[in-house]
C-alpha positions in Angstrom: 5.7 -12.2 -9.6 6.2 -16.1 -9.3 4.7 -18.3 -6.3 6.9 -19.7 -4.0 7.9 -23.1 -2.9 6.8 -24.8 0.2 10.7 -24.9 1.3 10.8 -20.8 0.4 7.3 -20.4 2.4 8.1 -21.9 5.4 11.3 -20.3 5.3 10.1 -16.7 5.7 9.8 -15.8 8.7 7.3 -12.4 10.0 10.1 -11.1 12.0 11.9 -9.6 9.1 9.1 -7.1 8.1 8.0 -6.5 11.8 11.6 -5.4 12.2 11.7 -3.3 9.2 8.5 -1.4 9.7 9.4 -0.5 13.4 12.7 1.2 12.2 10.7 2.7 9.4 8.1 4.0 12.0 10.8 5.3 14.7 12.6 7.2 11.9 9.4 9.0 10.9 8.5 9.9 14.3 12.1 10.8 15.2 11.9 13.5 11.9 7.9 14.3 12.7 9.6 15.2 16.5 12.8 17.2 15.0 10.5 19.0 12.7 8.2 20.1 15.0 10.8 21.4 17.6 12.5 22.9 14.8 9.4 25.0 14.2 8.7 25.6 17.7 12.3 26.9 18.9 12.7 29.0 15.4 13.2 32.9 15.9 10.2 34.0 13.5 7.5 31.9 11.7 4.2 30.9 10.6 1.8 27.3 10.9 -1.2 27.4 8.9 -3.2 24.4 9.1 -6.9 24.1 7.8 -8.4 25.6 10.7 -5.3 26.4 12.5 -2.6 29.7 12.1 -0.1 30.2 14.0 2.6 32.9 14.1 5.4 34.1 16.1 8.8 36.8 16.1 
């Protein structure tokens, strides 16, 4: 990896990877939310969690 200029520094702005990471987060929480109501409105199935089992027909 190289350093960067002063011009390239004050030319990146925070904005970019603020903008990035909250479509990375609502994309995983939009999946995490499918997934779970996926599981929850199946006919037939089974959760085991550490501590946690869950089964329904």
């Amino acid at each position: 990896m190289r350093e960067l200029s002063l011009q390239e520094m004050s030319s990146i702005k925070g904005r970019e990877a603020v903008t990035l990471t909250g479509v990375l987060l609502y994309v995983a929480v939009g999946a995490g939310v499918s997934a779970i109501i996926k599981v929850l409105t199946s006919g037939k199935g089974r959760v085991k969690i550490p501590g946690i089992s869950m089964e329904w027909s």
